[in-house]
Structure formats: structure tokens, C-alpha cells
N, CA, C and O atoms as a GROMACS GRO file, in nm:
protein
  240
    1UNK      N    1  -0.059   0.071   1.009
    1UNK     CA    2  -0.111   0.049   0.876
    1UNK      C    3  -0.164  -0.095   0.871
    1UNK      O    4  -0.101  -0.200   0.879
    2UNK      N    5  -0.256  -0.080   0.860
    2UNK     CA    6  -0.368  -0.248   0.791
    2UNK      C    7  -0.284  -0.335   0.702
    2UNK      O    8  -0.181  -0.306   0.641
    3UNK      N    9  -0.360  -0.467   0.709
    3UNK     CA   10  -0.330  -0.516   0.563
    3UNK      C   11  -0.400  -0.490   0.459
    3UNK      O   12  -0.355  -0.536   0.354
    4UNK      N   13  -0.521  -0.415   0.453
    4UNK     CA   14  -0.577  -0.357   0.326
    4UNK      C   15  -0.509  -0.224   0.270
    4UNK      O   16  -0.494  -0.166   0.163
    5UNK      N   17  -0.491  -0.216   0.339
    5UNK     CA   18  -0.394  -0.039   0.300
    5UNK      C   19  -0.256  -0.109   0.274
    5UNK      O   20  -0.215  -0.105   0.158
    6UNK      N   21  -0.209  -0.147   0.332
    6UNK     CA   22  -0.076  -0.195   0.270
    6UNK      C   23  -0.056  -0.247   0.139
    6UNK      O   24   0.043  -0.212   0.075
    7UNK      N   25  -0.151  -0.339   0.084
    7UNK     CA   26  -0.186  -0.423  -0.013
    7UNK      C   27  -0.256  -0.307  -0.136
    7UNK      O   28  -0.242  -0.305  -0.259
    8UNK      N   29  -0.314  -0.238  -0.067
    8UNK     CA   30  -0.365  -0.078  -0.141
    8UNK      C   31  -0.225  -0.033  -0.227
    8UNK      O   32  -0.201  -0.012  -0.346
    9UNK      N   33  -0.158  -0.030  -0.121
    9UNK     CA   34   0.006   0.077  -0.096
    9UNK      C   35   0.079  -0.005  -0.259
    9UNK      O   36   0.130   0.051  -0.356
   10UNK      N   37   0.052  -0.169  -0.231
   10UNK     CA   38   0.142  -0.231  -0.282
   10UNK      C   39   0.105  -0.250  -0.468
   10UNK      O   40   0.188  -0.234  -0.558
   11UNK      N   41  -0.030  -0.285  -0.485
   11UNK     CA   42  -0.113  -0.206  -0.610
   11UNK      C   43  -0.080  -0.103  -0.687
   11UNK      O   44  -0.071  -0.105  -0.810
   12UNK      N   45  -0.058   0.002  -0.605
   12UNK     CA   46  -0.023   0.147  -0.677
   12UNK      C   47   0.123   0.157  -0.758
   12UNK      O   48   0.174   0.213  -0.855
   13UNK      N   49   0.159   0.055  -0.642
   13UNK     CA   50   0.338   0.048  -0.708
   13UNK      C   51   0.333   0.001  -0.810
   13UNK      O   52   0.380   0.058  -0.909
   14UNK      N   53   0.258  -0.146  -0.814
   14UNK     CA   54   0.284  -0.228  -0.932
   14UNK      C   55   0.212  -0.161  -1.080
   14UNK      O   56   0.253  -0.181  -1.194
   15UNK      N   57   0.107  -0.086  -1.045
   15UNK     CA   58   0.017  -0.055  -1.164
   15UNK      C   59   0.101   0.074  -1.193
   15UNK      O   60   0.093   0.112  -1.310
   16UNK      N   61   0.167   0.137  -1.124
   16UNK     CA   62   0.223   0.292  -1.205
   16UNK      C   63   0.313   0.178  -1.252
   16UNK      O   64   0.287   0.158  -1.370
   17UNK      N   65   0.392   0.109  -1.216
   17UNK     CA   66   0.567   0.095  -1.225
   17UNK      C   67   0.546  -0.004  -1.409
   17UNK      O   68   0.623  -0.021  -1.504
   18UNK      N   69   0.404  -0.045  -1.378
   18UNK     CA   70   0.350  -0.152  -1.500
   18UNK      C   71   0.351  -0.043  -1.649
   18UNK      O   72   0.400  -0.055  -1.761
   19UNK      N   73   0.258   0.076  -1.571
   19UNK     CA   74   0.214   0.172  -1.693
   19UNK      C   75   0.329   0.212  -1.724
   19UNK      O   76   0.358   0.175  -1.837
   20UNK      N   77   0.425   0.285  -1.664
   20UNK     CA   78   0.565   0.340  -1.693
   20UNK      C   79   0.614   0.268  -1.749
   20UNK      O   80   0.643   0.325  -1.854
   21UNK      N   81   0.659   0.143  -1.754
   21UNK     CA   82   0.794   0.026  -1.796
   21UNK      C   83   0.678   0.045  -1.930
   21UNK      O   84   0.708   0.130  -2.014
   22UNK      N   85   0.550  -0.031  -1.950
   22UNK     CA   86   0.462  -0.048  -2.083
   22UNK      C   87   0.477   0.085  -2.181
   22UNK      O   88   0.485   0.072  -2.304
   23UNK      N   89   0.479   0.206  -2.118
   23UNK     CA   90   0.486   0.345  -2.181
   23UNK      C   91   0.576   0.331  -2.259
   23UNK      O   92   0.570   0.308  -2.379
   24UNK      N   93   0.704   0.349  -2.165
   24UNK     CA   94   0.860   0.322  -2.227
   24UNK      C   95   0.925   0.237  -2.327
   24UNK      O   96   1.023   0.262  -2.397
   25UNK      N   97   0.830   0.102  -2.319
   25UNK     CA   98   0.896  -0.004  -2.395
   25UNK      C   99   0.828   0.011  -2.513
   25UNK      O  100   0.920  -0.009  -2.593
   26UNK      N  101   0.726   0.034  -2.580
   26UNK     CA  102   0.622   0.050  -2.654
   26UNK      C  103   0.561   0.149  -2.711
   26UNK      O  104   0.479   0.141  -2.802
   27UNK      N  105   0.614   0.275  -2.640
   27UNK     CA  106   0.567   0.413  -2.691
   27UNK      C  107   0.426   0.422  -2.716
   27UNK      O  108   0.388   0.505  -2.799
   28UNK      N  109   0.346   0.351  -2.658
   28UNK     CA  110   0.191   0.358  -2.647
   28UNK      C  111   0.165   0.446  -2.573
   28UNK      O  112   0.233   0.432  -2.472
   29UNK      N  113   0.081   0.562  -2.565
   29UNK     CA  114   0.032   0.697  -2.468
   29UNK      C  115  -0.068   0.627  -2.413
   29UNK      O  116  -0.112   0.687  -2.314
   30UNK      N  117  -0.126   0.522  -2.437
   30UNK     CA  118  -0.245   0.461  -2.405
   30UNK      C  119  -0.197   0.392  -2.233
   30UNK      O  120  -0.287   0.376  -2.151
   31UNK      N  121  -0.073   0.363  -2.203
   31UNK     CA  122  -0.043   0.294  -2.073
   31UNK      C  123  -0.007   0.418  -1.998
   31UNK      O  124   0.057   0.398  -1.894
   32UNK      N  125  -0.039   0.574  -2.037
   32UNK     CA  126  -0.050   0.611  -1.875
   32UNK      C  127  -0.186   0.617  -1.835
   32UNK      O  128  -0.212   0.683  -1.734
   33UNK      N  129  -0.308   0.543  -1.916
   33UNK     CA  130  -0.402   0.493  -1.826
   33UNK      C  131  -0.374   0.464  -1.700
   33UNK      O  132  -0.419   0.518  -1.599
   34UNK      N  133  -0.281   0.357  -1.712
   34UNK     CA  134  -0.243   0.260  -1.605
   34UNK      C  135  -0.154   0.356  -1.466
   34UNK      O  136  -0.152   0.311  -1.351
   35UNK      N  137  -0.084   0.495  -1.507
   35UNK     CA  138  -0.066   0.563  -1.381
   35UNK      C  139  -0.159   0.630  -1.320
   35UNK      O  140  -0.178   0.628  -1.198
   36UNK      N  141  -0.234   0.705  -1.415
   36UNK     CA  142  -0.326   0.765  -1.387
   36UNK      C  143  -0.455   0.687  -1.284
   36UNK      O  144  -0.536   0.739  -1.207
   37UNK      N  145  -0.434   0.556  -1.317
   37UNK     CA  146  -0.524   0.461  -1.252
   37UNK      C  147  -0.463   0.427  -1.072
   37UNK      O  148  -0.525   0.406  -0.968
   38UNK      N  149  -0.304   0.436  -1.106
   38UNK     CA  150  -0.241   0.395  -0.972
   38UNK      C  151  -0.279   0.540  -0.910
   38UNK      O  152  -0.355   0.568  -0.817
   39UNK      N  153  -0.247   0.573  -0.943
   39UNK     CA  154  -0.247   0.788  -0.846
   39UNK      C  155  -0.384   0.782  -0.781
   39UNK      O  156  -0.402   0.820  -0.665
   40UNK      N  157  -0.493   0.727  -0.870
   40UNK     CA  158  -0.600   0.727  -0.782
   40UNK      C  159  -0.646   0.642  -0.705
   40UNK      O  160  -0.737   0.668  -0.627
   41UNK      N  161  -0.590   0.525  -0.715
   41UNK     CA  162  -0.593   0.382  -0.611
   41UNK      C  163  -0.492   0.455  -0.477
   41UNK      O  164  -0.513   0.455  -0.356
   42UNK      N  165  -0.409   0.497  -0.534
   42UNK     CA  166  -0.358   0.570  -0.399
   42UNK      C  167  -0.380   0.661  -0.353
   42UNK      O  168  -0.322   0.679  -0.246
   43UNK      N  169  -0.484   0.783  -0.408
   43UNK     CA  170  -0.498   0.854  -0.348
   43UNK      C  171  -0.631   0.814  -0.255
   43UNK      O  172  -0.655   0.877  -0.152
   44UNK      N  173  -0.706   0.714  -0.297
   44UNK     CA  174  -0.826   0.652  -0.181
   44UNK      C  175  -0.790   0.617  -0.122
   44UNK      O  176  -0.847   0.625  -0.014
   45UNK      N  177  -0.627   0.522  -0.128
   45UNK     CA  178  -0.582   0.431  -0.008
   45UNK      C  179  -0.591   0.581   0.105
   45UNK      O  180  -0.665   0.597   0.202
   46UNK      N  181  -0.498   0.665   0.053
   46UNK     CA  182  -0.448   0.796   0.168
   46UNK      C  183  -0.568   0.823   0.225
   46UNK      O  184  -0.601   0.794   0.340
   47UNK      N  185  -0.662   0.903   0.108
   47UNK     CA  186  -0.798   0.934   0.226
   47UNK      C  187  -0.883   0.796   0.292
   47UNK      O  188  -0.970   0.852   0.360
   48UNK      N  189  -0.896   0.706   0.302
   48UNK     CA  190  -0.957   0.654   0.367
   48UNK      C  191  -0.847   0.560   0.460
   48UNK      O  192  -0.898   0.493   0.550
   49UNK      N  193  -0.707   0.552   0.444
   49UNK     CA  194  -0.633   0.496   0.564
   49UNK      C  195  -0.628   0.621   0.665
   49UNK      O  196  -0.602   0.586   0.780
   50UNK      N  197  -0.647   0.754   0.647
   50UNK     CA  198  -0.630   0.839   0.718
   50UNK      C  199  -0.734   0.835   0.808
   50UNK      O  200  -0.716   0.881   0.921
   51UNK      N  201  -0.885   0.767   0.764
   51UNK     CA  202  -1.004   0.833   0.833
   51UNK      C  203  -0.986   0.714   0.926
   51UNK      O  204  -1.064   0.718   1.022
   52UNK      N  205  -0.898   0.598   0.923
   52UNK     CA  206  -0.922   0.531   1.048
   52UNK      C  207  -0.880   0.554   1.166
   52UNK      O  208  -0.776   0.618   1.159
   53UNK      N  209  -0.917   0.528   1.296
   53UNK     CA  210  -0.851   0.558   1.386
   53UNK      C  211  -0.808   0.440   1.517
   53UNK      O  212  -0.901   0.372   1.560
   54UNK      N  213  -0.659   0.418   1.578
   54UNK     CA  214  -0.630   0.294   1.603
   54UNK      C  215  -0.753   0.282   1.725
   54UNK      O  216  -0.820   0.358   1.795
   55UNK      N  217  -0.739   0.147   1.705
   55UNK     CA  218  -0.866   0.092   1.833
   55UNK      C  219  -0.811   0.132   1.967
   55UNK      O  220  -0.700   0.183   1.981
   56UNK      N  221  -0.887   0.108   2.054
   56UNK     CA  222  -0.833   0.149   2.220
   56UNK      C  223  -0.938   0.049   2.295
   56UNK      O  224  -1.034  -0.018   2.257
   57UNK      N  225  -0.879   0.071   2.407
   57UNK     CA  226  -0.945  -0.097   2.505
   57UNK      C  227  -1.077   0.035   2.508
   57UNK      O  228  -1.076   0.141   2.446
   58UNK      N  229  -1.169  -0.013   2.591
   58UNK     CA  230  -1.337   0.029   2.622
   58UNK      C  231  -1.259   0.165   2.748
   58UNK      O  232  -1.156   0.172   2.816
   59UNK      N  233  -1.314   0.204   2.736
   59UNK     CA  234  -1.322   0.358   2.821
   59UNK      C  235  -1.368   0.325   2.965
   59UNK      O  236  -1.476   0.266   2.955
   60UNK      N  237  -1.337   0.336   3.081
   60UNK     CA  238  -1.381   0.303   3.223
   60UNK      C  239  -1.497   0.395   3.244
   60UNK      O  240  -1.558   0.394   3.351
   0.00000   0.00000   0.00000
């Protein structure tokens, strides 16, 4: 795993865990923007950390 995907990984946490705690404390319906926003930051991280593939030395 990269450091862009990781840092991807680490985003998703903070923005659901943000919308949830904001939901809860506040009873605003308006902060599951903010999961709905993480689910899809993570679901690009998944498809596009998947499409990489690890490097390899040059082929003989």
C-alpha cells in the first residue's frame, strides 16, 4: 500500500468518524453528508489502489 492510498485510507476514517460523532452530538441529518462523502473517498481509494500493480526490476 502507497502513501497516497494510505492517507486515502486515513481521510475516510476521519470524515465518517467526523460525520457520525457531528450526527450524534447535534442531531443534524445534514452530517451524514460527511459519511456518505467518506464511503466514496473510499470506495475510489479501493478501485484505484486495486488497479495498481507492484513494480518489478525490467524483464531480461
Amino acid at each position: 500500500m502507497n502513501g497516497a492510498l494510505k492517507a486515502a485510507w486515513g481521510l475516510v476514517a476521519f470524515v465518517v468518524a467526523a460525520g457520525l460523532v457531528l450526527w450524534l452530538v447535534t442531531g443534524e441529518v445534514v452530517f451524514a453528508v460527511f459519511i456518505v462523502l467518506g464511503v466514496l473517498t473510499g470506495l475510489g481509494a479501493w478501485l484505484t489502489g486495486r488497479s495498481t500493480t507492484p513494480k518489478r526490476g525490467p524483464t531480461p
